[in-house]
C-alpha positions in Angstrom: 11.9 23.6 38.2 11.1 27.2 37.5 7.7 26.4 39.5 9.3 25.0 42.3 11.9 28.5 42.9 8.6 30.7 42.4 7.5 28.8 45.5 10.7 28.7 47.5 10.7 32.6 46.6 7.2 33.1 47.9 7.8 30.9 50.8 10.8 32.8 51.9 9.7 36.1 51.5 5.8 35.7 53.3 8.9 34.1 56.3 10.9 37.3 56.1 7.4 39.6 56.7 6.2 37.2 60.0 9.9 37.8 61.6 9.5 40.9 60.7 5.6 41.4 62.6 6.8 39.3 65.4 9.9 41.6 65.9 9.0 44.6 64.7 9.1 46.8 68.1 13.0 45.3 69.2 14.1 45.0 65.1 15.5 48.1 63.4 13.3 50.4 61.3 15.9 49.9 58.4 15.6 46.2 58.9 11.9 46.5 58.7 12.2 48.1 55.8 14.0 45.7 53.8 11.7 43.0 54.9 8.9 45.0 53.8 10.5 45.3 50.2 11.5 42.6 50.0 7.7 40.3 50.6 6.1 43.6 48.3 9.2 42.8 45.4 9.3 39.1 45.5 5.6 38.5 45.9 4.6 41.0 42.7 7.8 40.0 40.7 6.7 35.9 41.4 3.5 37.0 39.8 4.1 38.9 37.4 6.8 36.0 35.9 3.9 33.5 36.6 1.6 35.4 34.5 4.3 36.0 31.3 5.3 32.3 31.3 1.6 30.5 32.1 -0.7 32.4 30.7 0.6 34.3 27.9 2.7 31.3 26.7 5.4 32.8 25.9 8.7 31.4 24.6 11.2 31.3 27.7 14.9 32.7 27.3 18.2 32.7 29.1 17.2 37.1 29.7 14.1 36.2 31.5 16.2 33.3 33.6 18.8 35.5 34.5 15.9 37.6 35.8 14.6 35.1 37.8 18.5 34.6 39.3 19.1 38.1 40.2 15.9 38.9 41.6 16.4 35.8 44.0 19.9 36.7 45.0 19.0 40.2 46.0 16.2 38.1 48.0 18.7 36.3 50.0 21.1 39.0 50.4 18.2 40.9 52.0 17.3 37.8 54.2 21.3 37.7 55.0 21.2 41.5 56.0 18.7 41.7 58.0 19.4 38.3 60.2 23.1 39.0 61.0 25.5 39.5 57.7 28.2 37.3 58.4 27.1 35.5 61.4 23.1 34.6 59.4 22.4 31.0 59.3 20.5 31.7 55.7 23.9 32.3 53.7 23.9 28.8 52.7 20.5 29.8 50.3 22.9 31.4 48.1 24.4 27.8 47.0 20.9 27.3 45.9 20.3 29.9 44.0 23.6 29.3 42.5 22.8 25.7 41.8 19.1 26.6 40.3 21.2 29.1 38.1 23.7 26.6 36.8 20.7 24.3 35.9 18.7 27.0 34.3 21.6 29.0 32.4 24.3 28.0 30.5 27.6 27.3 32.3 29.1 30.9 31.5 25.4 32.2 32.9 25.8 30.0 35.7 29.1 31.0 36.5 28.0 35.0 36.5 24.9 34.2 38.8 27.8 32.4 41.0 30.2 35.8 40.9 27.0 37.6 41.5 26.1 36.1 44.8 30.0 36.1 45.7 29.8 39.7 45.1 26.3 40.6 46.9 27.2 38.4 49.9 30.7 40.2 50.2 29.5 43.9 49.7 26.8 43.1 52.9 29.1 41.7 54.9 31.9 44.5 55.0 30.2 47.5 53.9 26.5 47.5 54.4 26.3 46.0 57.4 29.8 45.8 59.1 30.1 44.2 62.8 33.4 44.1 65.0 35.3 41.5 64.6 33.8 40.0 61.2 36.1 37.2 60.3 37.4 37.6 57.0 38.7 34.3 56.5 35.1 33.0 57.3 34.3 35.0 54.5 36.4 34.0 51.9 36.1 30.1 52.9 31.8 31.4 52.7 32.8 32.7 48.8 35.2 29.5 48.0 32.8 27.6 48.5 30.3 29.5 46.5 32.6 29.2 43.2 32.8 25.4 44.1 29.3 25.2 44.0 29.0 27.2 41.0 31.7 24.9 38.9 30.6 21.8 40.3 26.6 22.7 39.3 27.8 23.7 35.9 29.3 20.4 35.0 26.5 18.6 36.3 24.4 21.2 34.1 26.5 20.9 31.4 26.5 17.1 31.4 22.7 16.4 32.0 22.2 19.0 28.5 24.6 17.3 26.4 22.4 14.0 27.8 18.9 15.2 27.2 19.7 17.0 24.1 21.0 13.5 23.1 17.9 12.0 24.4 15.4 14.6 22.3 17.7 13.6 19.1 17.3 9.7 20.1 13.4 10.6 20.7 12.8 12.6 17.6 14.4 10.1 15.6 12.4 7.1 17.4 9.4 8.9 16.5 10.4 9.2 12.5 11.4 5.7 12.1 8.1 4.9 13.7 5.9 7.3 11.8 7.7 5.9 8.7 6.9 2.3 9.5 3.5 3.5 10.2 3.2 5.1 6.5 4.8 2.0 5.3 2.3 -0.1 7.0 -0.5 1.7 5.7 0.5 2.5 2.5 1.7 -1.0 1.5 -0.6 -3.8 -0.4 -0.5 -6.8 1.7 -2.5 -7.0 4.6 -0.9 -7.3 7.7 -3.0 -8.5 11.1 -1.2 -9.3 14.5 -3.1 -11.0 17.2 -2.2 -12.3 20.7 -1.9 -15.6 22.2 -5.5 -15.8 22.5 -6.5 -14.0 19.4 -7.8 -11.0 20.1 -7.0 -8.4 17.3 -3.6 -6.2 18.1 -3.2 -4.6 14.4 -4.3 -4.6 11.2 -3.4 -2.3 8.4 -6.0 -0.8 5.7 -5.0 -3.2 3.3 -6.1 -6.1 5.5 -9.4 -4.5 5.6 -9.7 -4.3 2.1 -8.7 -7.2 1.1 -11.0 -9.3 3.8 -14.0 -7.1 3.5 -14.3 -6.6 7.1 -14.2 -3.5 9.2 -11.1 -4.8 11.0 -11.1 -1.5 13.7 -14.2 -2.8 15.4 -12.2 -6.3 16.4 -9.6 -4.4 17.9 -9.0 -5.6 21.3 -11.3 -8.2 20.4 -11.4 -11.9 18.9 -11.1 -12.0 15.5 -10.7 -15.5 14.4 -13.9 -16.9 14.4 -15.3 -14.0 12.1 -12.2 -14.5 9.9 -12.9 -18.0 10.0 -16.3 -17.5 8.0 -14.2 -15.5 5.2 -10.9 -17.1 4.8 -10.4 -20.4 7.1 -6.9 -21.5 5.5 -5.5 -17.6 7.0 -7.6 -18.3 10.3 -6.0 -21.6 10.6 -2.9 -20.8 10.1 -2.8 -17.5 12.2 -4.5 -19.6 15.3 -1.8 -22.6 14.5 1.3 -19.2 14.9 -0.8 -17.6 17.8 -1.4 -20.9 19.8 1.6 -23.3 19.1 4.3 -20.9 17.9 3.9 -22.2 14.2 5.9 -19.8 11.5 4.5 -20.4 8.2 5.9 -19.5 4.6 4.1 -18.8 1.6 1.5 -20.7 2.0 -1.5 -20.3 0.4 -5.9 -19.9 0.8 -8.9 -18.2 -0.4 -11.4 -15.3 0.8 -14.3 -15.6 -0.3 -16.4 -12.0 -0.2 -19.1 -10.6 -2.6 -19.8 -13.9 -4.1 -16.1 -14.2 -5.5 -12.7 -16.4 -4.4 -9.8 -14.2 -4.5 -6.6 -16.4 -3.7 -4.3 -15.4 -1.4 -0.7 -15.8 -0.5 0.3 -16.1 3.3 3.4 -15.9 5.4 3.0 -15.9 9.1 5.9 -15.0 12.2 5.7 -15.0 15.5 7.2 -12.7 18.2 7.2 -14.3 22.0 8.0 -11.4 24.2 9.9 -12.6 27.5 8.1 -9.4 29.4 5.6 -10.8 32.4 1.9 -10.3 30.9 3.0 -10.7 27.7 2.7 -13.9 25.5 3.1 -15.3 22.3 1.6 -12.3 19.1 1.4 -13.8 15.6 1.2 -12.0 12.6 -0.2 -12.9 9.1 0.9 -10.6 6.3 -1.3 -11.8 3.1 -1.7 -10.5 -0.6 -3.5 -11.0 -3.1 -1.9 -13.5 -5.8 -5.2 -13.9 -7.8 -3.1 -12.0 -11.1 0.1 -13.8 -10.4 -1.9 -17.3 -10.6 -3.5 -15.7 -13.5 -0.1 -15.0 -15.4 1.5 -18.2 -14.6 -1.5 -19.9 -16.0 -1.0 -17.7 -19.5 2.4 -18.4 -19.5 2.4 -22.1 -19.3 -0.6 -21.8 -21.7 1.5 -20.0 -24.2 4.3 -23.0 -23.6 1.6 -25.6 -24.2 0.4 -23.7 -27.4 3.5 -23.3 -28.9 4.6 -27.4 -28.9 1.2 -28.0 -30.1 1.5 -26.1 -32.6 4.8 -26.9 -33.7 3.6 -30.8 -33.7 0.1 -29.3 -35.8 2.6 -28.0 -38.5 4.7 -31.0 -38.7 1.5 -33.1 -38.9 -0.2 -30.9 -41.6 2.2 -30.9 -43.8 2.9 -34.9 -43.5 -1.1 -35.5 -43.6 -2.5 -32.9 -46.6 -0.3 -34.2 -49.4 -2.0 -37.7 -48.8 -5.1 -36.3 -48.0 -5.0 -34.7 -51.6 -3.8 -37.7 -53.2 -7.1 -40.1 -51.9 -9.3 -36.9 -53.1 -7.8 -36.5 -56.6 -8.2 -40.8 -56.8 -11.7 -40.8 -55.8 -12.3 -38.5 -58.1 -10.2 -40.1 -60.8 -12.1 -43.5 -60.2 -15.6 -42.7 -59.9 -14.9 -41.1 -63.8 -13.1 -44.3 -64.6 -15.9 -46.5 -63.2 -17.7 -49.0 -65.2 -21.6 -48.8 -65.9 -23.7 -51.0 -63.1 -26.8 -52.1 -61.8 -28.6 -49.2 -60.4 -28.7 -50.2 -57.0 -24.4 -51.3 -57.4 -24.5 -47.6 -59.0 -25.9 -45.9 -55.7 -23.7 -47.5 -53.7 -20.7 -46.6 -55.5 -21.5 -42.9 -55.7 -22.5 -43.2 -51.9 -19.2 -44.1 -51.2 -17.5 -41.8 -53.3 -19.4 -38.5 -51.9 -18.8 -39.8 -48.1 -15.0 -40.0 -49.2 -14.9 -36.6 -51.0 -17.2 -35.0 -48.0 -14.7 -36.4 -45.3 -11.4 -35.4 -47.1 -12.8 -31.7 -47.5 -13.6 -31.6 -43.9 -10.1 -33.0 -43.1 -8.7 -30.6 -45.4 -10.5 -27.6 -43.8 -9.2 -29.1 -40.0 -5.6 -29.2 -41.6 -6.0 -25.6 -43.1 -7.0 -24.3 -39.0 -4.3 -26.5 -38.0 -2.1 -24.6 -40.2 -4.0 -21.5 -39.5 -2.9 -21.9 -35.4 0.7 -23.2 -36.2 1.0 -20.1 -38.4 -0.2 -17.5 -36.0 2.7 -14.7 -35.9 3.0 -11.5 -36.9 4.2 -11.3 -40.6 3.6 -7.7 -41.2 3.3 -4.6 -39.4 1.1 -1.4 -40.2 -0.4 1.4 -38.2 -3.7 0.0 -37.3 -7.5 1.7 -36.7 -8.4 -0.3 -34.1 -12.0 0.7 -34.0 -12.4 0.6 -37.8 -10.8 -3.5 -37.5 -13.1 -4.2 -34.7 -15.8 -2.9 -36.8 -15.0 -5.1 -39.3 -15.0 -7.8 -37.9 -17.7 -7.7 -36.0 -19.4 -6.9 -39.1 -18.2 -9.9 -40.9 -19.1 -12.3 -37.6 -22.4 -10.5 -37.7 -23.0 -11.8 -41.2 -22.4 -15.7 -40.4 -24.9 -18.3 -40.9 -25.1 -18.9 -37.5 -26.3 -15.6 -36.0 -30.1 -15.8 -35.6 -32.6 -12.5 -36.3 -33.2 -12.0 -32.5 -29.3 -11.7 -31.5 -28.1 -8.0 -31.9 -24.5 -6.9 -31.9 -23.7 -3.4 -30.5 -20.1 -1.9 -31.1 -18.9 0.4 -28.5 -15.8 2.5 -30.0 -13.9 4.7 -28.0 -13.2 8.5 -30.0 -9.4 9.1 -30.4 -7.9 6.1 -30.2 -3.8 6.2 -30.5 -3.1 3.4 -33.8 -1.7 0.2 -33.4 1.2 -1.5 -34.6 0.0 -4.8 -35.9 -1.0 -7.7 -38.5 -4.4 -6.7 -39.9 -5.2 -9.8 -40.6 -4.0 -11.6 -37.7 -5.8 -8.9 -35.4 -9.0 -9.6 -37.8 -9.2 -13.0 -37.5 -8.7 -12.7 -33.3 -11.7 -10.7 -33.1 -13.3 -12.1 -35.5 -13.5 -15.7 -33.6 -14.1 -13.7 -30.4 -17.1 -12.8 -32.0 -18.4 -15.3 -33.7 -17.9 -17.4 -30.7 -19.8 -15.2 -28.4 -23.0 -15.4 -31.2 -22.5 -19.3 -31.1 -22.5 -19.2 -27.6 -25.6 -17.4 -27.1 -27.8 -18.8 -29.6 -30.9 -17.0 -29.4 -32.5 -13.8 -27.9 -29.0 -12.6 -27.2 -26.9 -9.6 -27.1 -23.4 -9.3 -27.5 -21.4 -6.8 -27.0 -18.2 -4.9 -28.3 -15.9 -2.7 -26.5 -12.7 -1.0 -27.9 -10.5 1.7 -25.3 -7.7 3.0 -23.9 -6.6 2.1 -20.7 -3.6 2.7 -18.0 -1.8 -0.1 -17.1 -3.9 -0.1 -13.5 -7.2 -0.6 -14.6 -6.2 -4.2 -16.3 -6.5 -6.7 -13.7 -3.2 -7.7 -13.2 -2.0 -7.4 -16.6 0.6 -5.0 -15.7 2.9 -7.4 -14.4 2.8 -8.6 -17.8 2.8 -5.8 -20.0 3.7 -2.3 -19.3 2.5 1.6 -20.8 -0.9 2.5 -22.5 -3.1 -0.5 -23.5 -6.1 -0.8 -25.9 -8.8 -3.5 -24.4 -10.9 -5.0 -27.2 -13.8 -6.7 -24.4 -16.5 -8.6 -26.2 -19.3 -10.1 -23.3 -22.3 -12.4 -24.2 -25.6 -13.1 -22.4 -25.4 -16.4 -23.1 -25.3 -19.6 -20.6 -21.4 -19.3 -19.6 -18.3 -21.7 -19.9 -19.7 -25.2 -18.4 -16.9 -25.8 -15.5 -15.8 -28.9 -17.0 -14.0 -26.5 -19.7 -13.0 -23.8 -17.7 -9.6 -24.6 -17.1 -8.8 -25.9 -20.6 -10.2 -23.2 -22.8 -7.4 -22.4 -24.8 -6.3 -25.8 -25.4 -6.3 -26.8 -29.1 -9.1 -29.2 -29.7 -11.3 -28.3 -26.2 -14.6 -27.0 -27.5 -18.1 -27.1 -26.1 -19.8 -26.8 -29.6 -21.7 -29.7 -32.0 -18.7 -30.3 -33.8 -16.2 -27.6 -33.2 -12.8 -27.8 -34.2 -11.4 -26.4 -30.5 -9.2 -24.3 -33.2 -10.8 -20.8 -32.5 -9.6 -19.8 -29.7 -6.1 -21.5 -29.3 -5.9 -19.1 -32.7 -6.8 -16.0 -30.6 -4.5 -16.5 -28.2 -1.6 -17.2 -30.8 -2.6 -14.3 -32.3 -2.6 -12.1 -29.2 0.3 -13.2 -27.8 2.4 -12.6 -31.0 1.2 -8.7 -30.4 2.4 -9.2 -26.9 -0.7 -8.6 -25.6 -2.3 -11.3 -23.5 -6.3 -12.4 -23.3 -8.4 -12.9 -20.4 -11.5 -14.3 -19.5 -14.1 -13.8 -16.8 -16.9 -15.4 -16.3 -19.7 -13.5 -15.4 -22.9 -13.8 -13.4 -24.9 -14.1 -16.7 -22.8 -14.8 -19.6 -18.5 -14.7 -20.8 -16.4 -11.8 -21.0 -13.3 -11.9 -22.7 -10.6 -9.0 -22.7 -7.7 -8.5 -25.4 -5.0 -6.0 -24.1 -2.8 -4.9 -26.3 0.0 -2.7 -25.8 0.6 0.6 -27.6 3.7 0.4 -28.7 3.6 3.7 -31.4 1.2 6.3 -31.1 -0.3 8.1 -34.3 -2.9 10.5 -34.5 -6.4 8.9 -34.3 -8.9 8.2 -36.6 -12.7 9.3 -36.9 -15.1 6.5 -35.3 -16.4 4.3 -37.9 -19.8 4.8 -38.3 -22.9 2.2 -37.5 -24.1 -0.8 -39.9 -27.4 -1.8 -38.9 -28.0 -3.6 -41.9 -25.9 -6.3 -40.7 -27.4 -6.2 -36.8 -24.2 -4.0 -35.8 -24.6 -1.0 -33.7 -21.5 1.1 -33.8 
């Protein structure tokens, strides 16, 4: 608006100096004068204003619009003088300066720009330029209407600030709400992707990127579903089904498959069909990755499954050793009670007996793991070295029978290591079987090896949702072949083993034995081999201990 009375200021005064030049030889020299002032005042004053508020960029205030206001009433009160005072035509272009000023001031500013003119319009027409007969009711009706003007532009003034001001507030706040939703969007951990009726990419967040693998921004605009279809067809099924037919879908569930891995997914579609002509059905898939939650529930039913098996294993111990020992302590009692026989009668007898005695020993050592697993809980806690338990028993699995020449052990300790409330033995025995299964596993030419840290509750794959503050991981990985697929899902069932005549004790034991420190194990199978992770929370911290040292006697490399 400013712009426009810098032009109507220019305008008039350049039409005050051609009168003026047209007229000059019948018009008074005092006339000519003022015109000449005027065009000089109001061309140099426009410019000058021009300059301050354009180019310097200067904040604007109610001073430098008051300026602007008096220096275009003294404009008009010059055009008024010098075409007639209270007979000029031009009097009515003091109602617009009055009206610019209402709209430019506030109301009290617009009401003194309004006095102003009242008062410069008065003085011209009865003192500076008086003429005989000057109506002075014409006069007063001419300054009437000028307050009119003046109280009516102010309202109107005062009305459209009160609206824009609660416009800006409606704005600014618009623009919070959405810059929060966009931090929301962005921050948050399920991916969110919107497409359009005919599946060209609208949105997607960095989490959606993430979690697909793709570079989402170059589809924008663009169909996505075919390329999504290659990495996760259940979510490009079901987002084409929302985007096509207007399907809403609730937690249902797929898999993306990226980097040679399957990472399950949870997914929840909506749809929003917008009434607006051009505008059709948009979908929108918001997916997350449920990969730890799966993993939890499967731990949690596991631990439900162990615990009545093992209940039913102590029940059944107990009923079955006392027997057991019964038929050992006969056979035994018989073949001293036997009578003298043939040779070949004799044989046969002490065949018999030694298959009986063999067979009861290896039931008695299947009843003694059964009672080992029902047994698992914690009977006694101490402050624990981690590193020097670990140690230990990798030293003591690195002893066993079954570890050939060619497989070495190496024993990765972390230094200062908070201690660990626990059952030494317990904890032993975990590890212990950890081990000794991994050297089993791998047979030959293998390497195994041992990890003991600290880690935040972030870095455990998920285990957070389960257990909460610092952990210690205890990780031993093999070389070996892997976990044949068949047992992959039954692992840690009590009597599931892939080994020549394994119990399928072992680790049903670790898992007892974990669980009872609240701690939960994990397995992963790796690309070459079987990596298994104990976490353990800390729940006491002592000062550390030193790091045991090595034992290479034994093939352990501390």
């Amino acid at each position: 608006m400013l712009r426009w009375v810098w032009l109507a200021r220019v305008v008039l005064a350049c039409a005050i100096l051609v009168a003026a030049v047209f007229v000059w030889n019948k018009a008074a020299p005092s006339d000519t004068l003022v015109a000449t002032l005027a065009f000089a005042v109001a061309t140099l004053a426009t410019v000058g204003s021009a300059i301050y508020a354009e180019f310097e960029r200067q904040p604007l205030g109610d001073w430098f619009y008051g300026g602007q206001c008096a220096l275009d009433l003294l404009l008009v009160t010059a055009v008024v003088h010098i075409t007639g005072g209270w007979s000029s035509q031009f009097a009515a272009l003091y109602i617009l300066v009055i009206a610019s000023g209402a709209l430019m001031l506030p109301f009290r500013g617009g009401l003194i720009v309004a006095a102003a003119a009242c008062g410069l319009y008065t003085l011209d027409v009865l003192l500076l330029r008086p003429g005989t007969g000057t109506p002075f009711v014409g006069v007063g009706v001419q300054v009437a209407v000028f307050a009119v003007v003046a109280v009516g532009s102010g309202y109107v003034a005062l009305r459209l600030r009160l609206a824009g001001s609660g416009r800006e507030a409606l704005a600014a706040q618009l623009v919070k709400v959405q810059l929060e939703a966009a931090e929301i969007l962005r921050t948050i951990r399920s991916g969110i992707v919107t497409v359009d009726g005919q599946g060209r990419l609208l949105y997607a967040n960095p989490a959606a990127t993430e979690l697909l693998g793709i570079d989402l921004r170059a589809f924008t605009g663009k169909p996505l579903l075919p390329s999504l279809l290659a990495v996760s067809p259940q979510l490009a099924d079901l987002l084409e089904r929302s985007a096509r037919d207007g399907i809403r879908t609730t937690r249902a569930e797929g898999v993306i498959r990226r980097n040679d891995e399957e990472v399950e997914i949870g997914v929840t579609t909506t749809v929003a069909d917008t009434s607006r002509p051009g505008s059709g059905i948009t979908a929108t898939a918001i997916f997350q990755d449920i990969s730890d939650s799966k993993r939890l529930q499967a731990l949690h039913i596991r631990a439900e499954r162990l615990q009545a098996v093992a209940e039913l294993s102590a029940s059944l111990a107990h009923e079955i050793r006392n027997p057991l020992a019964a038929i050992r302590s006969a056979t035994e009692q018989l073949s001293r009670l036997r009578v003298p026989k043939p040779s070949g009668d004799d044989d046969d007898e002490r065949i018999l007996h030694d298959l009986i005695v063999r067979e009861a020993d290896r039931l008695s050592r299947l009843l003694a793991d059964f009672l080992d697993f029902a047994r698992a809980r914690v009977t006694r806690l101490d402050a624990l070295d981690v590193g020097a338990l670990v140690q230990t028993a990798a030293m003591l699995a690195a002893s066993h029978p079954d570890r050939a020449p060619s497989i070495q052990v190496q024993v990765d300790i972390a230094p200062d290591l908070p201690r660990l409330n626990g059952d030494e033995d317990l904890l032993h025995r975990a590890v212990f079987n950890l081990v000794l299964n991994a050297i089993q596993a791998v047979a030959v030419d293998g390497n195994i090896f041992v990890q003991v840290d600290r880690r935040a509750p972030e870095g455990t794959n998920g285990s957070s949702a389960a257990i909460t503050g610092e952990l210690i991981a205890i990780t031993v990985t093999d070389d070996g072949p892997g976990i044949p697929d068949e047992l992959k899902d039954r692992l840690f069932e009590p009597f599931v083993s892939g080994k020549v005549g394994g119990t399928g004790l072992g680790l049903p034991v670790v898992h007892r034995a974990v669980e009872a420190h609240r701690g939960v194990v994990l397995v992963d199978r790796l690309p070459r081999g079987t990596r298994f992770s104990v976490l353990l929370p800390v729940s006491a911290a002592v000062p550390a201990l030193p790091v045991p040292s090595s034992d290479s006697s034994t093939g352990v490399t501390a």
